[in-house]
C-alpha positions as MATLAB code, in Angstrom:
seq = 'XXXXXXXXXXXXXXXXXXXXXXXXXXXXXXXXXXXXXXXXXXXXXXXXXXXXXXXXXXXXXXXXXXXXXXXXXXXXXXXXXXXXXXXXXXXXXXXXXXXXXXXXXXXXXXXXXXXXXXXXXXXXXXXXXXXXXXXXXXXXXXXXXXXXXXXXXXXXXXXXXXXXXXXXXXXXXXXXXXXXXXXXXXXXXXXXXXXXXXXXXXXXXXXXXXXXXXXXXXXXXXXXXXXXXXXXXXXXXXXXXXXXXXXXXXXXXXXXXXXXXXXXXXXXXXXXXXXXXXXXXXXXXXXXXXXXXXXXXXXXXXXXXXXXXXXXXXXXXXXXXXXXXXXXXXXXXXXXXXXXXXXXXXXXXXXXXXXXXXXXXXXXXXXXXXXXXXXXXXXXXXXXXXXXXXXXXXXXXXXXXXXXXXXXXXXXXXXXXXXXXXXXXXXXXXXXXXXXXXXXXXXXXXXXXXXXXXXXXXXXXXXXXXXXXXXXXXXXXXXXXXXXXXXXXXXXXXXXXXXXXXXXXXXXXXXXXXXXXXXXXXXXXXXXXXXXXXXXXXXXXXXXXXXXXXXXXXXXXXXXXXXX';
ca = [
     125.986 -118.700  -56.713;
     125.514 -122.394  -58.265;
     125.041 -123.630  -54.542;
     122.298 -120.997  -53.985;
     120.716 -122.087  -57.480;
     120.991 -125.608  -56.449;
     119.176 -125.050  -53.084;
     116.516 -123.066  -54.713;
     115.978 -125.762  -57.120;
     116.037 -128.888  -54.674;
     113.099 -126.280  -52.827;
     110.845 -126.069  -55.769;
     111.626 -129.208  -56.805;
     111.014 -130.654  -52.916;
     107.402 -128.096  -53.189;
     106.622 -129.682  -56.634;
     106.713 -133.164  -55.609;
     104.748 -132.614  -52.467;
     101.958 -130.965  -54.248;
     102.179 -133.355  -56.777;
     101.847 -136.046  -54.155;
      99.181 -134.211  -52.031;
      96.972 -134.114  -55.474;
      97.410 -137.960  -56.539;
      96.657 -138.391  -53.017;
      93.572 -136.546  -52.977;
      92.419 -138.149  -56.319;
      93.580 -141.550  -54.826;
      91.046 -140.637  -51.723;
      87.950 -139.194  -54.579;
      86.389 -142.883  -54.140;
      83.335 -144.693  -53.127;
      84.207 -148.498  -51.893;
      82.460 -151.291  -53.420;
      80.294 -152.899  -51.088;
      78.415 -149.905  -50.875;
      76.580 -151.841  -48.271;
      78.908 -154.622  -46.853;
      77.213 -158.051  -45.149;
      74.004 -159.645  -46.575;
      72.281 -157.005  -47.716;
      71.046 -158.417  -51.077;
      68.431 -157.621  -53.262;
      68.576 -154.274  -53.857;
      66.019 -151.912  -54.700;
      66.054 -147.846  -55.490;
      63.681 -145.069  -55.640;
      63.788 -141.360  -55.455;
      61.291 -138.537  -54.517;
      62.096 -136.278  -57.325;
      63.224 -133.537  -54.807;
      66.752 -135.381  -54.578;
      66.058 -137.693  -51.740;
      67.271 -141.638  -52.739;
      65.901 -144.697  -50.821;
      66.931 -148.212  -51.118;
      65.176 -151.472  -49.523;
      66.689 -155.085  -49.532;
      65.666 -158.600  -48.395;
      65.418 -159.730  -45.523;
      64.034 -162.922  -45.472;
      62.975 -164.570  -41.786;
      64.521 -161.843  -39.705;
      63.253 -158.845  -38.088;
      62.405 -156.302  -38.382;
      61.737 -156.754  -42.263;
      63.330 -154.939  -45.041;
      66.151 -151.832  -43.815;
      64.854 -148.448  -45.389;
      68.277 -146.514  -46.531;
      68.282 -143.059  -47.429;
      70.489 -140.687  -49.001;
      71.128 -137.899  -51.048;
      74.129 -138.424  -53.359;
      74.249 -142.130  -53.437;
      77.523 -142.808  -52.155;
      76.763 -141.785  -48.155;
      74.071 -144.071  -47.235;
      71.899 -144.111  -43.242;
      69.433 -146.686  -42.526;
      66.174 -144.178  -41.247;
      63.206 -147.389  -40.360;
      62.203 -150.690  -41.446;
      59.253 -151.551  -43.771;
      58.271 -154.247  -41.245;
      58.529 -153.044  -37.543;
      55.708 -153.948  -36.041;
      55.357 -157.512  -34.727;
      52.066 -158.009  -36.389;
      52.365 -156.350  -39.586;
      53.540 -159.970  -40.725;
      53.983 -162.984  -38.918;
      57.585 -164.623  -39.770;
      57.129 -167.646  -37.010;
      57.697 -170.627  -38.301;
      59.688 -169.714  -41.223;
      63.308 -171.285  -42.153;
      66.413 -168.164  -42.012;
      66.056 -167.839  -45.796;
      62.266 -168.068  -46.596;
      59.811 -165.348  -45.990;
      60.616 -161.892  -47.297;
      62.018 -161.984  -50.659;
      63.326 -158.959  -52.688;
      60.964 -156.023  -51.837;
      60.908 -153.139  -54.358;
      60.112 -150.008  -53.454;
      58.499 -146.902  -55.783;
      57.473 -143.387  -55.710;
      54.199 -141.584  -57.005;
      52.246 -138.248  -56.394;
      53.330 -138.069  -52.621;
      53.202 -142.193  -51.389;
      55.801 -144.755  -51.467;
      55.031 -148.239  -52.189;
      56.368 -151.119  -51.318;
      55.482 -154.543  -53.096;
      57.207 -157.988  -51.711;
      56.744 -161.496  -51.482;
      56.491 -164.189  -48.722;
      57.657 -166.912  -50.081;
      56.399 -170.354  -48.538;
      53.567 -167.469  -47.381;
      50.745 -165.950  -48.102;
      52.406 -164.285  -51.440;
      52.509 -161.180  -52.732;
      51.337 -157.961  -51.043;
      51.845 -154.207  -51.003;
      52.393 -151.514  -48.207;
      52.295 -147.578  -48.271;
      53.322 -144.638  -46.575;
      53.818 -141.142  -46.800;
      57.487 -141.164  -45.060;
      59.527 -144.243  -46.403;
      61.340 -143.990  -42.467;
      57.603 -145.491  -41.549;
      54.696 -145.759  -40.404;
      54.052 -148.456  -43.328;
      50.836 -149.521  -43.357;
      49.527 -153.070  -42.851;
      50.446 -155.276  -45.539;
      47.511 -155.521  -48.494;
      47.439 -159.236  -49.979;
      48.002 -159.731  -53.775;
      46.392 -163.188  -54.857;
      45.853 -162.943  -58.428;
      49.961 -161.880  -58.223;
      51.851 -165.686  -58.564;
      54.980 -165.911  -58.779;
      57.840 -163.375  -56.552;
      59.653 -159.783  -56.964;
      56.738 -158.044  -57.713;
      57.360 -153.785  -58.306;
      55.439 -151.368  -59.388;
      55.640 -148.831  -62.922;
      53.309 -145.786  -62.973;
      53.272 -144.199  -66.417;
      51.139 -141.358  -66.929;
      47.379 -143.013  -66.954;
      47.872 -146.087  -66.165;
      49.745 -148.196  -63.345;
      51.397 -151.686  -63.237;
      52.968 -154.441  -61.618;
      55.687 -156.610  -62.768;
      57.121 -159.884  -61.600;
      58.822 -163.372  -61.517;
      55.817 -166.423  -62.268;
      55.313 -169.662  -63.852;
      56.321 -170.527  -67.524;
      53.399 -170.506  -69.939;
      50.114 -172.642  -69.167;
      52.461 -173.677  -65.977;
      54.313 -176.200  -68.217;
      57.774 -175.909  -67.801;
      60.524 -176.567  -70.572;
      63.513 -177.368  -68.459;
      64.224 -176.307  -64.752;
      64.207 -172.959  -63.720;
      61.896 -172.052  -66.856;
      60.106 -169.207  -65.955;
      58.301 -165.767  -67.136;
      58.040 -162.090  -66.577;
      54.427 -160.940  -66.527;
      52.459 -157.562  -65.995;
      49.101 -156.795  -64.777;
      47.815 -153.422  -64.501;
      47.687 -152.232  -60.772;
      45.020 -149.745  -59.019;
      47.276 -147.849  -56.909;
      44.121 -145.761  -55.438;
      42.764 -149.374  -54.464;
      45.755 -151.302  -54.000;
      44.702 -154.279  -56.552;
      45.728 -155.869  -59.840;
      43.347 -155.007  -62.504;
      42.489 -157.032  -65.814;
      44.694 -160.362  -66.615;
      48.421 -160.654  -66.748;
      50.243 -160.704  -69.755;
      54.089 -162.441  -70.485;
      56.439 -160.013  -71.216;
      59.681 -162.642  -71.438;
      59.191 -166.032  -71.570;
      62.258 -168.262  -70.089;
      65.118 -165.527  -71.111;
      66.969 -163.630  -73.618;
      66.932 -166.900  -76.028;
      65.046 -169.485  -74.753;
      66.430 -171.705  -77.117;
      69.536 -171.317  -74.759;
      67.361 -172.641  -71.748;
      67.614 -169.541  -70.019;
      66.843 -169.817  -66.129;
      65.580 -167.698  -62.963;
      64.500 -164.788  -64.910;
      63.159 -162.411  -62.009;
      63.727 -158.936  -60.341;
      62.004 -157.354  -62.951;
      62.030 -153.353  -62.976;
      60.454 -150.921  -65.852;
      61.040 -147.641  -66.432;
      60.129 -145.202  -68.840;
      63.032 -143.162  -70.345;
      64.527 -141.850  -73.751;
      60.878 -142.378  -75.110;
      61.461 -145.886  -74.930;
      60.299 -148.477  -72.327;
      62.838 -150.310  -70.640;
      62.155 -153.704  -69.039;
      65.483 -154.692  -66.639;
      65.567 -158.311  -65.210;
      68.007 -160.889  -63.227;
      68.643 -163.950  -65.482;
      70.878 -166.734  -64.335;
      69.931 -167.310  -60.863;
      71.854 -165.649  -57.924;
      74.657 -167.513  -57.703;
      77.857 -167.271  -60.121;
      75.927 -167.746  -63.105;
      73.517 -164.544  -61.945;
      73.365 -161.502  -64.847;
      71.641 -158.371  -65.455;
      69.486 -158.329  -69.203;
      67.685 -155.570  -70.875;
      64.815 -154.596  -73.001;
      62.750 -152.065  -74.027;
      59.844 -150.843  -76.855;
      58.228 -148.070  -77.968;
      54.641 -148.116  -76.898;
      54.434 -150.623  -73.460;
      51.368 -152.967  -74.890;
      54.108 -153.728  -77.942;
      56.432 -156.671  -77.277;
      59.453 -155.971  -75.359;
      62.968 -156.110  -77.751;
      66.199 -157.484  -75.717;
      69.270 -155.675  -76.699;
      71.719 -157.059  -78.834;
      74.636 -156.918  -76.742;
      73.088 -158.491  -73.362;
      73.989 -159.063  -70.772;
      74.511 -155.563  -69.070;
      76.307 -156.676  -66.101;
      77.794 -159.768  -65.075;
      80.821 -161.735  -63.973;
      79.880 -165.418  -65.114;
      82.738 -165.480  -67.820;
      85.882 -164.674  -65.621;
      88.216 -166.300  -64.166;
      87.053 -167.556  -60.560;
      90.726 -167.931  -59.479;
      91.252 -164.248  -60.316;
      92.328 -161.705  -57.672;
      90.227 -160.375  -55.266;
      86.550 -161.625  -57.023;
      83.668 -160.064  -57.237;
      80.769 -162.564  -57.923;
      77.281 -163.694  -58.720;
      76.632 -159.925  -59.928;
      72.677 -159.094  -61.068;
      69.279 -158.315  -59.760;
      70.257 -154.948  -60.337;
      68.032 -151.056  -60.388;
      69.209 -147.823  -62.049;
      68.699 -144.081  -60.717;
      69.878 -141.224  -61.983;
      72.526 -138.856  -59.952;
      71.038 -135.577  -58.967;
      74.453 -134.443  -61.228;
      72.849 -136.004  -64.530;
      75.102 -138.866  -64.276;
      73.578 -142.650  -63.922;
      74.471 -144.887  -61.367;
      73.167 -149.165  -61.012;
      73.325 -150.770  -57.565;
      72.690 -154.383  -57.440;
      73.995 -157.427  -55.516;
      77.131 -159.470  -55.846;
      79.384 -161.316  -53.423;
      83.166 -161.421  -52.308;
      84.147 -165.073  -52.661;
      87.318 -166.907  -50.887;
      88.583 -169.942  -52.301;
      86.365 -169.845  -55.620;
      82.993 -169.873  -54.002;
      82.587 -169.844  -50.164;
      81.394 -166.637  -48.680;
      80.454 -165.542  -45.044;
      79.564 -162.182  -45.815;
      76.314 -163.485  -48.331;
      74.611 -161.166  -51.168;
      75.846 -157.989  -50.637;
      75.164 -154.439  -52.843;
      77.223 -152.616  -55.120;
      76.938 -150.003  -57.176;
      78.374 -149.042  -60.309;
      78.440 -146.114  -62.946;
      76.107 -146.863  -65.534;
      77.062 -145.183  -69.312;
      74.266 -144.777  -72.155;
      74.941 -146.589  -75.708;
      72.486 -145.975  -78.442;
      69.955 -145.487  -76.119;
      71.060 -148.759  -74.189;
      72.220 -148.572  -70.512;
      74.976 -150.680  -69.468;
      76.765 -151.314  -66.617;
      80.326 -149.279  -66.860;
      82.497 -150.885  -64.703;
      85.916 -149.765  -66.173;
      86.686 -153.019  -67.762;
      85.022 -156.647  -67.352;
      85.999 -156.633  -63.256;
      83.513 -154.971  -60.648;
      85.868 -152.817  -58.942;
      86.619 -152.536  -55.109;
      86.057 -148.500  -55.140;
      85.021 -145.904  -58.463;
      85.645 -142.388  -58.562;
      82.964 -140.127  -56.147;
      80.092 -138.696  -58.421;
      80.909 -135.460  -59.279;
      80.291 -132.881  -56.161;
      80.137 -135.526  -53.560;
      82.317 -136.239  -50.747;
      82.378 -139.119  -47.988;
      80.630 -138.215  -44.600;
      82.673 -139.896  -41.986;
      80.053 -138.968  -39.265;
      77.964 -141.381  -40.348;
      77.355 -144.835  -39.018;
      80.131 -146.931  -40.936;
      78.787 -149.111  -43.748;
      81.268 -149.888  -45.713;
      85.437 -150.378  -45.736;
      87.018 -151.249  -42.795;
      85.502 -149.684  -39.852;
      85.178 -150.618  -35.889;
      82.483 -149.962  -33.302;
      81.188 -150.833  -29.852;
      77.439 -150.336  -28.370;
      77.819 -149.830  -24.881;
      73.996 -149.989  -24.742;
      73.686 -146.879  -23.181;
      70.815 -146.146  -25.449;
      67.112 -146.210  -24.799;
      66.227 -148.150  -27.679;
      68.423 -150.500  -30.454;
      69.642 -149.192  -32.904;
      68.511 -149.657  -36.578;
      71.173 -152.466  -37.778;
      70.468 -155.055  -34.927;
      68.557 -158.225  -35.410;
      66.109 -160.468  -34.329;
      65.353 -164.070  -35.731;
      61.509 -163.416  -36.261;
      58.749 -160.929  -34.338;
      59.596 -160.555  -30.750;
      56.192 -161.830  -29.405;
      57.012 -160.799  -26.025;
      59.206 -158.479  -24.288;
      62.145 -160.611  -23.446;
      64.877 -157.462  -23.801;
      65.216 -154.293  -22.026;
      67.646 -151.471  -22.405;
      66.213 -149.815  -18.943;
      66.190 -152.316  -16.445;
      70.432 -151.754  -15.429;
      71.821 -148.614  -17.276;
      74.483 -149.000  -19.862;
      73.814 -152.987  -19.920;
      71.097 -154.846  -22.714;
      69.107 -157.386  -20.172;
      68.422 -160.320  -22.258;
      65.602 -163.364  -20.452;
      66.896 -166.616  -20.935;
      63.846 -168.000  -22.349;
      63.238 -171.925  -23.829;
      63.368 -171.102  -27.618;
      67.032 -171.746  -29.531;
      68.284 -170.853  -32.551;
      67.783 -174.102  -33.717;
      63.801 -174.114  -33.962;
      61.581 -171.548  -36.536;
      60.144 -169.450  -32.971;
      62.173 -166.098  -32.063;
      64.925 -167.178  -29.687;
      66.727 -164.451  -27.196;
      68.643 -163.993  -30.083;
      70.012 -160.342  -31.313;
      72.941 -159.689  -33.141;
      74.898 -157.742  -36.160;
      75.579 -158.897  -39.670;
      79.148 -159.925  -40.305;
      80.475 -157.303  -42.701;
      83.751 -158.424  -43.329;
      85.841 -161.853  -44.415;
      88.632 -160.781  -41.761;
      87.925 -159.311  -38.303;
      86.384 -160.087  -35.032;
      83.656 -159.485  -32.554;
      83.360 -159.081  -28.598;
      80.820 -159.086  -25.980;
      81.089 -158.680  -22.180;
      78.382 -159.904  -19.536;
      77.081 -160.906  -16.926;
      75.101 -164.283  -15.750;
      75.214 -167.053  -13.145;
      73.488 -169.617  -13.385;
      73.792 -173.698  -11.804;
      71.888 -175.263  -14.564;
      73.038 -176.861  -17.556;
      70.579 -176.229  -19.902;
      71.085 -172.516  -19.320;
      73.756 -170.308  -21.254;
      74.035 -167.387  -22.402;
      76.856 -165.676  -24.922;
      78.126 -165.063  -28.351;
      77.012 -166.539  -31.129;
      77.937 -166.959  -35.109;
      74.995 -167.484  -36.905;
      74.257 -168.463  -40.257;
      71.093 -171.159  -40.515;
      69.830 -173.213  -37.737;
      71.910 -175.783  -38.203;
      75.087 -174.251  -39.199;
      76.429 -171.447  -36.308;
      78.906 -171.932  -33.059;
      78.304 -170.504  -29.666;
      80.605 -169.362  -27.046;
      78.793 -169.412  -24.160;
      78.765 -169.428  -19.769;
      76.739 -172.225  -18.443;
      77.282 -174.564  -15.605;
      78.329 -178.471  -15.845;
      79.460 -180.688  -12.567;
      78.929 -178.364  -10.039;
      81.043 -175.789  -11.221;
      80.737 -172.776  -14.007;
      81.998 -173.553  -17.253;
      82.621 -172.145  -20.708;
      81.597 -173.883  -23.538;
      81.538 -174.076  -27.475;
      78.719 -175.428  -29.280;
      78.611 -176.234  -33.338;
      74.895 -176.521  -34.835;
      74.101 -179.278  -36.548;
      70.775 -180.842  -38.173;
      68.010 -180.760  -35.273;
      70.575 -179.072  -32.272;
      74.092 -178.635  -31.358;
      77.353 -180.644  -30.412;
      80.029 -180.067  -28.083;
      83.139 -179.179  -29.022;
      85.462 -178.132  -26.061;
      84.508 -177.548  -22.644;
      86.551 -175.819  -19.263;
      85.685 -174.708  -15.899;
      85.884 -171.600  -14.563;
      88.031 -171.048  -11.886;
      87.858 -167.163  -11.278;
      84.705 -165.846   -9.388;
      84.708 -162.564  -11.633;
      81.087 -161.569  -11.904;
      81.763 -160.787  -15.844;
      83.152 -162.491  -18.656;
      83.975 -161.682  -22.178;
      84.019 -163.764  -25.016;
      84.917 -162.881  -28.522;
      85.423 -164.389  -32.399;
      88.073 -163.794  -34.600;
      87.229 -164.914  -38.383;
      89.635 -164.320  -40.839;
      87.565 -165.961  -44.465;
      87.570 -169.734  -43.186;
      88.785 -169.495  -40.308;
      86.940 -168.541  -36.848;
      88.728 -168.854  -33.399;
      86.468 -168.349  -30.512;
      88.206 -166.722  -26.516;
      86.887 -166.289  -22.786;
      88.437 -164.036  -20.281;
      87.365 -163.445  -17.074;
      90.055 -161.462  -16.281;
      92.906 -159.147  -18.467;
      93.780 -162.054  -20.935;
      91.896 -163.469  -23.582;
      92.181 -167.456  -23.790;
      91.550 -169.604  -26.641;
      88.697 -172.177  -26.433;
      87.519 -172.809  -30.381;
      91.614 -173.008  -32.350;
      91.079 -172.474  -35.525;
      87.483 -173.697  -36.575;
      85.794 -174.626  -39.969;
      84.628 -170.838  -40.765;
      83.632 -172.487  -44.743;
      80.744 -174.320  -42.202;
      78.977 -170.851  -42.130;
      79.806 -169.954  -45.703;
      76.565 -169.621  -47.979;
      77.638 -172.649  -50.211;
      78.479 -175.361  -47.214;
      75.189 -173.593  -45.480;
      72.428 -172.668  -47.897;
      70.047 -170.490  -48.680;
      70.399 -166.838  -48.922;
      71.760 -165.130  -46.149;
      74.941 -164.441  -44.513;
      76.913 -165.213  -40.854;
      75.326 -163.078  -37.852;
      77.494 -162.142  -35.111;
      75.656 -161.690  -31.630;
      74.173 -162.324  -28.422;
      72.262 -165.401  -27.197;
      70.816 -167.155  -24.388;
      68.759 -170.207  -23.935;
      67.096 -172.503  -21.398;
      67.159 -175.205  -24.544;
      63.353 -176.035  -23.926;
      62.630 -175.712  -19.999;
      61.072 -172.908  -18.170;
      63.222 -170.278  -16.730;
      63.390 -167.046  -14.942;
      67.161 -166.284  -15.554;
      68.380 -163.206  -17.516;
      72.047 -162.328  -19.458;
      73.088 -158.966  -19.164;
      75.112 -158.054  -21.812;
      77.632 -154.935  -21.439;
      78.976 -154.168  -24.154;
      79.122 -155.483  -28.187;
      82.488 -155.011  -30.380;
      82.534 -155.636  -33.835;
      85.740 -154.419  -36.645;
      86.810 -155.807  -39.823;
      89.661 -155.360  -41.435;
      90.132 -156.991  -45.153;
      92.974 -156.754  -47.037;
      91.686 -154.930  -50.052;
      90.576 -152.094  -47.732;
      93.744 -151.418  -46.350;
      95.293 -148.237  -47.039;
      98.624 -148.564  -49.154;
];
């Protein structure tokens, strides 16, 4: 009898535990992972329809095509659907450095049109776009003169519309460096112009008497009956925060809140585990569930502050106090992952985003897909996806990475601070100046390239480091096999990047361990983050050669991601 009471027990207690399990399990797996887009994907921006449609934009500075249009309908599962910018002359990015151009694009909703305002810096400015489907047609770009300054968006109250942005401190006189304003002009959105003269709604910060810098990335919105002006203060970099504001009537001065900033990591510890960094120019949308959610960008740092993966965006519950909203990040840290909104659940169909994830393109397509890239408007048709089936044909034209033209360059944003990427193809060629390969691509003077060319009458392999102006060499070896393809692929593990060739089964190392903190933001510059891709050149000479490129690889794997 006690042995049959004991077995029963050890049963229920055996069926307790595992349901117990299964459900901590299940609430351990009720997440959305922070970035909610991983790899340079800064500047965030978020509208919605009203009929529970969400769409977010971010910069995208001298690549192509311009500014990714994501869609969704929870918030948490995320698919790019167009680009604001996908039509070689809509704007004209040649010429431009990586990080200049398009900056920070907001996009807005009224009576049936999108809008999308932007700036190209170093440009022609300011402008605005429409359209009646945010996955595109957008219209030709509409210039905004009287507009100075950058991160213009749009507010449409009930009468009247306006614009808001980043511009010059009062009477263009600067108190210290990086002094400048938040002003408003009222917009014709039937006519697509500024109407009247601006006005400053924040001059220098918070407190100027604190010398407050970079404030920018202005957003309004009307909620509560209250006003609420949002804006970036800090600049983007470690010292980057989120502030907030907001009045009664919108001609009245704006108020800041007492307990500013909303979000931002500037006070922690930069040795702490795990950081997440540089956290502002932020947006706030509210769940179709009631709740309120903030995306914004902030970056995953290794050694303090050197990051491959650049200005990425995050998102964040946002909680209501007194009529204030603040960024609710369940304790001073951004978070890795936050519980799902309420009646959500991850679609694993989709194209992978975020987390650790692995794909290849086997380019059996008849067009690229949305999340490749070009440096600048293909001017020419220099790629096919038709001419060989199930291989990307690539012309090995003159122009290189290392000018401001659009090189035979596309490639994928590196997502991750550990993980590789592959590439198999073909090309012969018995010129030196010709290669074509794999490249990883931060600025034009900071990437390495793998790549087949030919030196002393034989084939060869070869790995190139940019520097200021063009490249070096940095190892060099002949091929011996006369396989008509070759593979070539990066491993990168946070500062660390080791480059391989095979030509037959076996992978061999040609790169050791290189300096990956060369194509970190803060050895690099500017704004962006690594590319990972394929490239070939002629290096300035004519030629009629082509690379035909297989297959692409790419899968990360960080640490945090890892399942326990």
């Amino acid at each position: 009898m006690k042995s049959s009471l004991r077995l029963r027990f050890q049963k229920w207690l055996f069926t307790g535990l595992f349901i117990l399990g299964s459900f901590f399990m299940a609430v351990a797996q009720e997440t959305f992972q922070n970035p909610i887009l991983a790899g340079w994907y800064p500047d965030p921006a978020i509208t919605d329809d009203g009929n529970g449609n969400f769409y977010m934009v971010h910069s995208t500075f001298a690549f192509y095509p311009g500014i990714p249009v994501f869609h969704s309908t929870d918030l948490v599962n995320w698919k790019q659907i167009g680009n604001v910018i996908d039509r070689p002359d809509q704007i004209d990015l040649e010429g431009f450095g990586t990080s200049r151009a398009i900056f920070a694009p907001d996009i807005s909703y009224d009576n049936g049109t999108f809008y999308l305002t932007c700036t190209v810096v170093d440009g022609k400015g300011n402008f605005v776009m429409t359209a009646e489907d945010p996955a595109g047609p957008w219209s030709d770009p509409v210039w905004l003169p009287e507009v100075l300054g950058i991160d213009p968006g749009l507010f449409f109250d009930e009468e009247k519309s306006y614009i808001v942005y980043n511009s010059d401190p009062p009477n263009n006189e600067p108190l210290y460096d990086g002094h400048r304003t938040i002003r408003m002009m009222e917009f014709d959105k039937e006519n697509l112009k500024t109407v009247g003269e601006n006005r400053i709604l924040v001059n220098g910060g918070v407190d100027i008497s604190t010398k407050p810098v970079w404030a920018e990335g202005p957003r309004i919105y009307k909620l509560n009956g209250y006003y609420y002006l949002m804006t970036a203060e800090g600049g983007t970099a470690v010292n980057h925060s989120e502030m907030i504001y907001r009045n009664r009537n919108i001609d009245d001065e704006f108020i800041p809140y007492e307990e500013n900033p909303i979000l931002t990591q500037r006070h922690l510890d930069p040795d702490r585990p795990n950081p997440i960094t540089s956290a502002g120019h932020a947006d706030i949308v509210q769940h179709p569930n009631g709740e309120w959610y903030g995306v914004f960008l902030a970056v995953r740092p290794y050694e303090g502050d050197f990051y491959n993966t650049g200005r990425e965006t995050f998102m964040t519950p946002v909680k209501w106090e007194n009529d204030w909203p603040v960024f609710d990040l369940g304790g001073e840290e951004i978070k890795n992952e936050y519980p799902l909104p309420e009646g959500v659940t991850l679609n694993k169909d989709l194209f992978p985003l975020n987390g650790n994830f692995e794909f290849r393109k086997d380019f059996d397509e008849k067009e690229l897909a949305l999340h490749w890239l070009f440096l600048r408007n293909p001017k020419e048709e220099w790629y096919n996806l038709n001419e060989r089936d199930g291989y990307l044909v690539m012309k090995t034209r003159s122009e290189t990475v290392s000018g401001t033209s659009n090189p035979s360059f596309i490639a994928h944003r590196q997502q991750h601070l550990t993980g590789e990427a592959a590439v198999s193809l073909e090309f012969e060629t018995k010129k030196s100046n010709e290669k074509a390969g794999l490249i990883a691509f931060q600025n034009e003077s900071h990437f390495y390239f793998i790549a087949k060319s030919y030196e002393g009458n034989s084939p060869v392999v070869q790995l190139y480091r940019g520097k200021e102006g063009g490249e070096e060499l940095l190892a060099s070896k002949k091929l011996s096999s006369s396989a008509k393809k070759i593979g070539f692929k990066v491993e990168f593990d946070e500062d660390e990047y080791k480059f391989f060739y095979k030509t037959g089964s076996e992978w061999e190392n040609l790169g050791g361990g290189l300096d990956g903190k060369y194509l970190s933001t803060r050895v690099a510059g500017g704004f962006v983050g690594a590319n990972l891709g394929m490239y070939t050149t002629s290096n300035g000479e004519a030629s009629e050669n082509k690379a035909a490129f297989d297959w692409f690889e790419y899968s990360g794997n960080d640490e945090v991601y890892q399942k326990k």
